[in-house]
DRENTORKOL-3810 file (N, C-alpha, C; in nm, 4 decimals):
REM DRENTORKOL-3810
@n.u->-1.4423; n.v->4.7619; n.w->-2.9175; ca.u->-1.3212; ca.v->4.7624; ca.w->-2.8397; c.u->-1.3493; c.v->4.7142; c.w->-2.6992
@n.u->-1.2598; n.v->4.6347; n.w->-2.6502; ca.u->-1.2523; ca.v->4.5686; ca.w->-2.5212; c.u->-1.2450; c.v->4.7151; c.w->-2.4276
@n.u->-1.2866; n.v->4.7146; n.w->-2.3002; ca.u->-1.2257; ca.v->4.7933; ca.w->-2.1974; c.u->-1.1083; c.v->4.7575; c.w->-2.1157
@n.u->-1.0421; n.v->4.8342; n.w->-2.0867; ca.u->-0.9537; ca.v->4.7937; ca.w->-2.0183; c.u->-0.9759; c.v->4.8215; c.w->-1.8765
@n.u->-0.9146; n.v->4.7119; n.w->-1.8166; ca.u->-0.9121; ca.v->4.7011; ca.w->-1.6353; c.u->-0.8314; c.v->4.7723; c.w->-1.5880
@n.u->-0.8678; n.v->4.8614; n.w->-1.4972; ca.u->-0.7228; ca.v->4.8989; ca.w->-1.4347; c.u->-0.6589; c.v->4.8062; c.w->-1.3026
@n.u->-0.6001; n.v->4.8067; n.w->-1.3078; ca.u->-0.4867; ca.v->4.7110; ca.w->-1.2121; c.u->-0.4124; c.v->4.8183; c.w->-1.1170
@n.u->-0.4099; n.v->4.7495; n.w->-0.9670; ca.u->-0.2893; ca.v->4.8341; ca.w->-0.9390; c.u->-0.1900; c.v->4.7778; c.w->-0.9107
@n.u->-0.0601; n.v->4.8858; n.w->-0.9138; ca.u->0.0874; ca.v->4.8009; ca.w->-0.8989; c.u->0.1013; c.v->4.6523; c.w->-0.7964
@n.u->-0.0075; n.v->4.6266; n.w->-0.6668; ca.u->0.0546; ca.v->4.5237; ca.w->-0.5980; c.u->-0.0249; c.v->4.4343; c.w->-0.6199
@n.u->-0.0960; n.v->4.4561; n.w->-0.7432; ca.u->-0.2146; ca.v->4.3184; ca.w->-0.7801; c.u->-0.1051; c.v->4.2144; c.w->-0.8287
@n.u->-0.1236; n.v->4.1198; n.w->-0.7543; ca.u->-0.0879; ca.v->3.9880; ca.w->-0.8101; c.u->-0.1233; c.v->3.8506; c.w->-0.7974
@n.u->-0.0907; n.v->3.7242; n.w->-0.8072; ca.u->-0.1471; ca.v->3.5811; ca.w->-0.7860; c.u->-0.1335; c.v->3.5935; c.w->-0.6133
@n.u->-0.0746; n.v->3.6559; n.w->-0.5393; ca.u->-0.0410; ca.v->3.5644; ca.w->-0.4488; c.u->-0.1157; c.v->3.6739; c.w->-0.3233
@n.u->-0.1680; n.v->3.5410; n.w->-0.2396; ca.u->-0.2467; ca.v->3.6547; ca.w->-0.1486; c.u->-0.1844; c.v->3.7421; c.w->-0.0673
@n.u->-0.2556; n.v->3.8227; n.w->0.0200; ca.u->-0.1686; ca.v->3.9300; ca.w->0.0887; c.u->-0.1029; c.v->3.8390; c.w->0.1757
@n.u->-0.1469; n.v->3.7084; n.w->0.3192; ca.u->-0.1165; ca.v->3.6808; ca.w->0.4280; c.u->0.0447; c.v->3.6036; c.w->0.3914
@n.u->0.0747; n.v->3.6279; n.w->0.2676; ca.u->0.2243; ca.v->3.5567; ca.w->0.2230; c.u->0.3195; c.v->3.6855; c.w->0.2914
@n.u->0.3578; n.v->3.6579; n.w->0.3759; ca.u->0.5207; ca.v->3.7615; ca.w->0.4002; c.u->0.6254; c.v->3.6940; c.w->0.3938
@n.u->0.6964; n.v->3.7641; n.w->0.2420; ca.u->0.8033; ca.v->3.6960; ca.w->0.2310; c.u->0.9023; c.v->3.7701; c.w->0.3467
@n.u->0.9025; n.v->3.8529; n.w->0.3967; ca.u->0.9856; ca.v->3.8893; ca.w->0.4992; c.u->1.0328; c.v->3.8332; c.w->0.6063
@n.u->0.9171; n.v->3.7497; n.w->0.6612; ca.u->0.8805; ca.v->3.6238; ca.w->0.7995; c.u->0.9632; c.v->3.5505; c.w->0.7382
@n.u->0.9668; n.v->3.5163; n.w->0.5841; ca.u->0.9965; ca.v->3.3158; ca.w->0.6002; c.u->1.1681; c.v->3.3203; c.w->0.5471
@n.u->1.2149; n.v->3.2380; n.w->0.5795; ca.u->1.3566; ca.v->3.1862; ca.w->0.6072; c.u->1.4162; c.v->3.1527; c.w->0.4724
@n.u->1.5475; n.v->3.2191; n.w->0.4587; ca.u->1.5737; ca.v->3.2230; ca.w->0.3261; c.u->1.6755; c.v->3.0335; c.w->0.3227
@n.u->1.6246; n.v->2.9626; n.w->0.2065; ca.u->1.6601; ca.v->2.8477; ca.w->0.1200; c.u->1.7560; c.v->2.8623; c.w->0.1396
@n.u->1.9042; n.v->2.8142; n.w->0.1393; ca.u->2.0001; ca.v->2.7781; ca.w->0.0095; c.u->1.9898; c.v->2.7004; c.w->-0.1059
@n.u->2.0640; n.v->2.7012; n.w->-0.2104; ca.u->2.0251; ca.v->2.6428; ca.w->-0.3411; c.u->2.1038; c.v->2.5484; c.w->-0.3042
@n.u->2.0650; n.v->2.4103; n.w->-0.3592; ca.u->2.1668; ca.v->2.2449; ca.w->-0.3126; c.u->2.1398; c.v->2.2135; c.w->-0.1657
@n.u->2.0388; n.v->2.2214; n.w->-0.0732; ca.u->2.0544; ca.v->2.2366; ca.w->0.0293; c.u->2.0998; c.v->2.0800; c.w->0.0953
@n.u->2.0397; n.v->1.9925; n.w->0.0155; ca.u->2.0122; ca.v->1.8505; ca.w->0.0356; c.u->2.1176; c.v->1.7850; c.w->-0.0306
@n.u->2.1896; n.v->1.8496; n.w->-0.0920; ca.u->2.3207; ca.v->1.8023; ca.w->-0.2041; c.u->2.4309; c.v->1.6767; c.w->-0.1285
@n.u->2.4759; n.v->1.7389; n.w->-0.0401; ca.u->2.5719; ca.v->1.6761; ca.w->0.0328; c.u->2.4466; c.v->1.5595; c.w->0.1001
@n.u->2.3692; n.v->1.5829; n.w->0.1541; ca.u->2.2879; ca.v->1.4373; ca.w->0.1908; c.u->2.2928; c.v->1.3674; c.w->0.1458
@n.u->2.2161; n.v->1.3714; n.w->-0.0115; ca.u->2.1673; ca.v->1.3233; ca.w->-0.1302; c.u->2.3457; c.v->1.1928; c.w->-0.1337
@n.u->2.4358; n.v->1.3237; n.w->-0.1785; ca.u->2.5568; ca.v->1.2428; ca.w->-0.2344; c.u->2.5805; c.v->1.1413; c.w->-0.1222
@n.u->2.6070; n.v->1.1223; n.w->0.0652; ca.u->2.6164; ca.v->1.0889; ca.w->0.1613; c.u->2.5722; c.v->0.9211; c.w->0.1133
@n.u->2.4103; n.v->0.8977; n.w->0.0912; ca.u->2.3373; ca.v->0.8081; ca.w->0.0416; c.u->2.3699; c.v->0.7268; c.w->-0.0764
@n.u->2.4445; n.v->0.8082; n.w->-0.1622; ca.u->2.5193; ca.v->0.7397; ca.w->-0.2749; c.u->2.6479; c.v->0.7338; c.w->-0.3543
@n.u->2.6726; n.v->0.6228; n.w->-0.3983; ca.u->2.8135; ca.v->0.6062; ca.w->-0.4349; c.u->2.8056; c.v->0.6827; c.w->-0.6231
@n.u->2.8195; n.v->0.8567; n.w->-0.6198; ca.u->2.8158; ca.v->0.8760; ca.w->-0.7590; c.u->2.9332; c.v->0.8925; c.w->-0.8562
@n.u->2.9947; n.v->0.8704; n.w->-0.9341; ca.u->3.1095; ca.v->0.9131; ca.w->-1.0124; c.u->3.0946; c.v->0.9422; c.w->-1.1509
@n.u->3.1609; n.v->1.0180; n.w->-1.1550; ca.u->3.1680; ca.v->1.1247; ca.w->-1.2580; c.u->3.2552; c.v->1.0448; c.w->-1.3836
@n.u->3.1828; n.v->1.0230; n.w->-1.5290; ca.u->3.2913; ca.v->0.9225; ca.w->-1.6038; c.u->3.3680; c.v->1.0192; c.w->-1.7215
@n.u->3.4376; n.v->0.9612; n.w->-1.7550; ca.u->3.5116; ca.v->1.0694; ca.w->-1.8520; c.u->3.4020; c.v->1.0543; c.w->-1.9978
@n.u->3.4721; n.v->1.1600; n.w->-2.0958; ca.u->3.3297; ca.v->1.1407; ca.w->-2.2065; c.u->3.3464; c.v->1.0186; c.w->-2.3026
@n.u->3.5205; n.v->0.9808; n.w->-2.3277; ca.u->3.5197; ca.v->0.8904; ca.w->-2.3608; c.u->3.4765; c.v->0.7697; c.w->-2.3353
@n.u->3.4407; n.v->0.7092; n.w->-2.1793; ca.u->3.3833; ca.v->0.6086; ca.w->-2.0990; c.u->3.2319; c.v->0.6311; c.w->-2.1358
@n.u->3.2025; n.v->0.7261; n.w->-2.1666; ca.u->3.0413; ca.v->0.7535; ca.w->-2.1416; c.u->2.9971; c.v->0.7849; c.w->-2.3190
@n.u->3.0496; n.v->0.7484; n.w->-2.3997; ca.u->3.0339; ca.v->0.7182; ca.w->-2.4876; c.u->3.0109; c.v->0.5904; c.w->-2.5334
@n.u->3.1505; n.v->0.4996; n.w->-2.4279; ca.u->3.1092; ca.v->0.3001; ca.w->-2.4779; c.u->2.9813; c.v->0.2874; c.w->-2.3890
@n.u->2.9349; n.v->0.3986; n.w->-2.2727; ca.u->2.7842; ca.v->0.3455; ca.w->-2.1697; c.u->2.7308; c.v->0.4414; c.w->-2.1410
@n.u->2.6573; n.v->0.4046; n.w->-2.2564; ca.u->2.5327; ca.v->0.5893; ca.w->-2.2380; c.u->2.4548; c.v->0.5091; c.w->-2.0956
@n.u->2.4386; n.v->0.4371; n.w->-2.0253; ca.u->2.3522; ca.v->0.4634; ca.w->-1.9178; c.u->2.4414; c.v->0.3287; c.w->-1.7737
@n.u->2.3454; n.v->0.4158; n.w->-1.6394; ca.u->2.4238; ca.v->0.3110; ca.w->-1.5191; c.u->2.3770; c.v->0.1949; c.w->-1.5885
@n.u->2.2595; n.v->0.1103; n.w->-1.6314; ca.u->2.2148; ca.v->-0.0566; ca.w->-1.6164; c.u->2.3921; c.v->-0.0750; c.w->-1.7485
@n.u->2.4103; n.v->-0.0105; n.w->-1.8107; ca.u->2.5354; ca.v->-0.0685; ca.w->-1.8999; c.u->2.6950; c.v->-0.0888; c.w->-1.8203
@n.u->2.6905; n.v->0.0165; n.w->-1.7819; ca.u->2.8460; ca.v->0.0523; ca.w->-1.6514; c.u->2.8461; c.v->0.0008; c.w->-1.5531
@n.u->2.7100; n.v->-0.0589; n.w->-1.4679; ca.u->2.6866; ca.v->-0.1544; ca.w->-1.4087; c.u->2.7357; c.v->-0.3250; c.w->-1.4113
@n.u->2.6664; n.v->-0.3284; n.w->-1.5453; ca.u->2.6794; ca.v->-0.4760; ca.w->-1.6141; c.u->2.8526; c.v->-0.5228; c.w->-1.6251
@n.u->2.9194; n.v->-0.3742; n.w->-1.6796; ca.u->3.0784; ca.v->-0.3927; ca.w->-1.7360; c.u->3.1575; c.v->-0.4355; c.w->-1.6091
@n.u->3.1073; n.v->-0.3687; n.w->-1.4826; ca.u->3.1961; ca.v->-0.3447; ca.w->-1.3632; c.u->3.1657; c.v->-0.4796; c.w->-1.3401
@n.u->3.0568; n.v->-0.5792; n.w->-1.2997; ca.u->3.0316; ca.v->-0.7075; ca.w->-1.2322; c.u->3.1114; c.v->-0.7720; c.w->-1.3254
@n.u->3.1223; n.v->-0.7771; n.w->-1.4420; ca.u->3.1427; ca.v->-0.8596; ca.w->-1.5578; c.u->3.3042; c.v->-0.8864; c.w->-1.5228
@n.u->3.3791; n.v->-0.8029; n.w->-1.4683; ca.u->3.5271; ca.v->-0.7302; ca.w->-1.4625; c.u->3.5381; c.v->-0.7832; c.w->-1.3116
@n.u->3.4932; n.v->-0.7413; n.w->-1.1966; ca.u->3.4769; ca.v->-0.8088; ca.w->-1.0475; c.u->3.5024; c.v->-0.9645; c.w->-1.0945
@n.u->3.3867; n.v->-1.0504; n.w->-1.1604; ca.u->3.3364; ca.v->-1.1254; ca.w->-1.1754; c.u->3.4882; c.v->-1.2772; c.w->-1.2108
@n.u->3.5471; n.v->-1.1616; n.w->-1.3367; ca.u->3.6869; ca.v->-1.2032; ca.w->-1.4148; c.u->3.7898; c.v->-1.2213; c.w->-1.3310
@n.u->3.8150; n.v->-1.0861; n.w->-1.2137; ca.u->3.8970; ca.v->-1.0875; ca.w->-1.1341; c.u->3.8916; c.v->-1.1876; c.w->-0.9929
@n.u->3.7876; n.v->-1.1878; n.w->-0.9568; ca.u->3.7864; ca.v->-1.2990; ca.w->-0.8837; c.u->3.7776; c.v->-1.4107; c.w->-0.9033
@n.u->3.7776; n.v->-1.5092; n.w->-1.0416; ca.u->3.7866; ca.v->-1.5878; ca.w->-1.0701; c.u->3.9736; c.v->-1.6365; c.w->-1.1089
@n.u->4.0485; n.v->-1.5378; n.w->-1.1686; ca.u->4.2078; ca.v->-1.5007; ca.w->-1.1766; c.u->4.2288; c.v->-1.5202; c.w->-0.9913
@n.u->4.1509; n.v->-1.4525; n.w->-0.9195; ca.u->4.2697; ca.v->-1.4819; ca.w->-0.7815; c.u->4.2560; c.v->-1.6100; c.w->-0.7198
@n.u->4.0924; n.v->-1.6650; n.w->-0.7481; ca.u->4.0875; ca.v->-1.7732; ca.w->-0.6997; c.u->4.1287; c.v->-1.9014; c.w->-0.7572
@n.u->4.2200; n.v->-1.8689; n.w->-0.8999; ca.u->4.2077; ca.v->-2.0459; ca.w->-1.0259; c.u->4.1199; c.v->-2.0664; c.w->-1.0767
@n.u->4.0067; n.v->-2.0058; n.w->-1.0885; ca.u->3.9119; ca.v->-2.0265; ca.w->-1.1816; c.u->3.8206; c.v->-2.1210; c.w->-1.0657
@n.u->3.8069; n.v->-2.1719; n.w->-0.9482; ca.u->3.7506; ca.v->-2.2465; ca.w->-0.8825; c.u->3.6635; c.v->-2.1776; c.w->-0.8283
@n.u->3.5325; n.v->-2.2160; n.w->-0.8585; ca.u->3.4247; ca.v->-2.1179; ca.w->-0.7956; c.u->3.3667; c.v->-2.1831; c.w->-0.6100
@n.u->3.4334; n.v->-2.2619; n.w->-0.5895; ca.u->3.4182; ca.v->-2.3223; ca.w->-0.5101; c.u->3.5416; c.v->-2.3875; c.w->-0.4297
@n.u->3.5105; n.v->-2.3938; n.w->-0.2914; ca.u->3.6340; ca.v->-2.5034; ca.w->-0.2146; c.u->3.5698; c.v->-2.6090; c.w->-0.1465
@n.u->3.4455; n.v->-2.6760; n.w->-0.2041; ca.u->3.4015; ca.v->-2.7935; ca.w->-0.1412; c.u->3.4196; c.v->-2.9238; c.w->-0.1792
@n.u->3.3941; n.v->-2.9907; n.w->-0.0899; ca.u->3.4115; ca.v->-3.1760; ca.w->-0.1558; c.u->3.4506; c.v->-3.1665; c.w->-0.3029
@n.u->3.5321; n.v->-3.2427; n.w->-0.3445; ca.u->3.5184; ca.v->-3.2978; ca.w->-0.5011; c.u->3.4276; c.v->-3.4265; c.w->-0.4934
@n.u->3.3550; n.v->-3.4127; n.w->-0.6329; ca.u->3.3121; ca.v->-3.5202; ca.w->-0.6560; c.u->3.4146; c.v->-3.6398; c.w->-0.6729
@n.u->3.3161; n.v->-3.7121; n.w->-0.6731; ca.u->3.3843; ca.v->-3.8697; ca.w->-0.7344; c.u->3.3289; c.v->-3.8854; c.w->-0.8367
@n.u->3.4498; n.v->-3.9436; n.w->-0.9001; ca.u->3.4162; ca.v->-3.9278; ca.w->-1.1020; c.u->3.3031; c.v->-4.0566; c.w->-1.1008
@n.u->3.1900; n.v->-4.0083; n.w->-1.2011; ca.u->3.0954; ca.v->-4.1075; ca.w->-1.2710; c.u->3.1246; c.v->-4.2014; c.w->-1.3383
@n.u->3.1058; n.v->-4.3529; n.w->-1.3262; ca.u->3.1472; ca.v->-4.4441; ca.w->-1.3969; c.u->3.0606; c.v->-4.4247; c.w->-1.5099
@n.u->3.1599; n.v->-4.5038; n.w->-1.6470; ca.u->3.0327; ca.v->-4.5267; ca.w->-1.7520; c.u->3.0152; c.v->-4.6346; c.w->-1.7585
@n.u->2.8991; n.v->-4.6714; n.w->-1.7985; ca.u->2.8415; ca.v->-4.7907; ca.w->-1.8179; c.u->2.8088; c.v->-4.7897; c.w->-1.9822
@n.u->2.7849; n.v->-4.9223; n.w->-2.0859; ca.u->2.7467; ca.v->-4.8911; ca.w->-2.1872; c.u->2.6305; c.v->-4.9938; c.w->-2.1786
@n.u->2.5721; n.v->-4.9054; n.w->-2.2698; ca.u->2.4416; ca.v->-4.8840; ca.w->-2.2862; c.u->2.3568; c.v->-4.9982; c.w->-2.3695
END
Protein backbone atom coordinates (compact mmCIF):
# COMPACT_ATOMS: atom_id res chain seq x y z
CA UNK A 1 0.00 0.00 0.00
CA UNK A 2 1.01 3.50 -1.04
CA UNK A 3 1.24 6.08 1.94
CA UNK A 4 -0.60 8.77 1.95
CA UNK A 5 0.59 12.55 2.09
CA UNK A 6 -0.98 14.72 4.17
CA UNK A 7 -1.82 18.02 2.60
CA UNK A 8 -3.01 21.02 4.16
CA UNK A 9 -6.16 22.95 3.26
CA UNK A 10 -4.06 26.05 1.57
CA UNK A 11 -1.68 23.74 -0.37
CA UNK A 12 -1.99 24.61 -3.80
CA UNK A 13 -0.23 25.37 -7.45
CA UNK A 14 0.01 28.85 -6.84
CA UNK A 15 2.62 30.54 -4.75
CA UNK A 16 1.95 32.45 -1.63
CA UNK A 17 3.34 36.18 -3.10
CA UNK A 18 -0.07 35.95 -5.49
CA UNK A 19 -2.70 38.32 -3.62
CA UNK A 20 -5.63 38.06 -5.25
CA UNK A 21 -6.90 40.82 -3.01
CA UNK A 22 -4.19 43.61 -4.45
CA UNK A 23 -5.04 42.88 -8.13
CA UNK A 24 -7.88 44.63 -10.00
CA UNK A 25 -10.88 42.90 -10.87
CA UNK A 26 -11.30 42.12 -15.14
CA UNK A 27 -14.53 42.63 -16.75
CA UNK A 28 -15.56 39.84 -19.07
CA UNK A 29 -15.61 41.43 -22.99
CA UNK A 30 -13.42 44.06 -21.89
CA UNK A 31 -11.93 44.69 -25.42
CA UNK A 32 -15.38 43.87 -27.13
CA UNK A 33 -16.47 47.24 -28.11
CA UNK A 34 -12.71 47.98 -29.38
CA UNK A 35 -12.40 44.84 -31.14
CA UNK A 36 -16.02 45.62 -32.92
CA UNK A 37 -14.78 49.70 -33.35
CA UNK A 38 -11.89 48.05 -35.81
CA UNK A 39 -14.40 46.07 -37.69
CA UNK A 40 -17.21 46.07 -39.96
CA UNK A 41 -19.09 42.66 -38.35
CA UNK A 42 -22.69 41.49 -39.28
CA UNK A 43 -24.65 39.11 -38.10
CA UNK A 44 -26.36 36.90 -41.22
CA UNK A 45 -29.59 35.27 -40.96
CA UNK A 46 -29.37 31.23 -40.96
CA UNK A 47 -30.89 31.08 -44.11
CA UNK A 48 -27.98 33.43 -45.75
CA UNK A 49 -25.46 31.40 -43.87
CA UNK A 50 -26.47 28.34 -45.17
CA UNK A 51 -25.94 29.53 -49.22
CA UNK A 52 -22.10 30.91 -47.30
CA UNK A 53 -20.77 28.82 -44.73
CA UNK A 54 -17.70 31.21 -44.67
CA UNK A 55 -16.56 35.36 -45.10
CA UNK A 56 -13.98 34.36 -48.44
CA UNK A 57 -17.79 33.13 -49.96
CA UNK A 58 -20.07 36.36 -48.70
CA UNK A 59 -17.23 38.30 -49.65
CA UNK A 60 -16.96 37.05 -53.24
CA UNK A 61 -21.19 37.39 -53.55
CA UNK A 62 -21.11 41.11 -52.26
CA UNK A 63 -18.17 42.32 -54.99
CA UNK A 64 -19.84 40.14 -57.56
CA UNK A 65 -23.33 42.28 -56.79
CA UNK A 66 -21.25 45.95 -56.25
CA UNK A 67 -19.53 44.85 -59.33
CA UNK A 68 -23.27 44.26 -61.40
CA UNK A 69 -24.53 47.39 -59.90
CA UNK A 70 -22.09 49.60 -60.97
CA UNK A 71 -21.91 48.49 -64.22
CA UNK A 72 -26.30 49.05 -64.49
CA UNK A 73 -25.56 52.80 -63.30
CA UNK A 74 -22.83 53.36 -65.47
CA UNK A 75 -24.25 51.45 -69.19
CA UNK A 76 -22.18 48.83 -68.89
CA UNK A 77 -19.09 51.29 -69.81
CA UNK A 78 -16.23 50.52 -67.74
CA UNK A 79 -14.63 53.44 -68.83
CA UNK A 80 -15.05 57.30 -70.10
CA UNK A 81 -11.90 57.59 -72.18
CA UNK A 82 -10.96 58.24 -75.83
CA UNK A 83 -12.75 55.80 -78.16
CA UNK A 84 -10.79 54.02 -80.31
CA UNK A 85 -10.72 54.28 -83.95
CA UNK A 86 -12.09 51.22 -85.61
CA UNK A 87 -9.28 48.77 -87.18
CA UNK A 88 -9.22 48.49 -90.80
CA UNK A 89 -9.17 45.01 -92.37
CA UNK A 90 -6.93 44.17 -94.68
CA UNK A 91 -7.05 40.67 -96.50
CA UNK A 92 -4.67 38.55 -96.15
Amino acid sequence: MKKKTSKTEDDDDLSPEYDFSKMKLVGRGIYAERYRSGTNLVLLDRDVRKAFPDDKMVNEALRMIARIAKEQTTGGRKSRGRKQAPRSRTAA
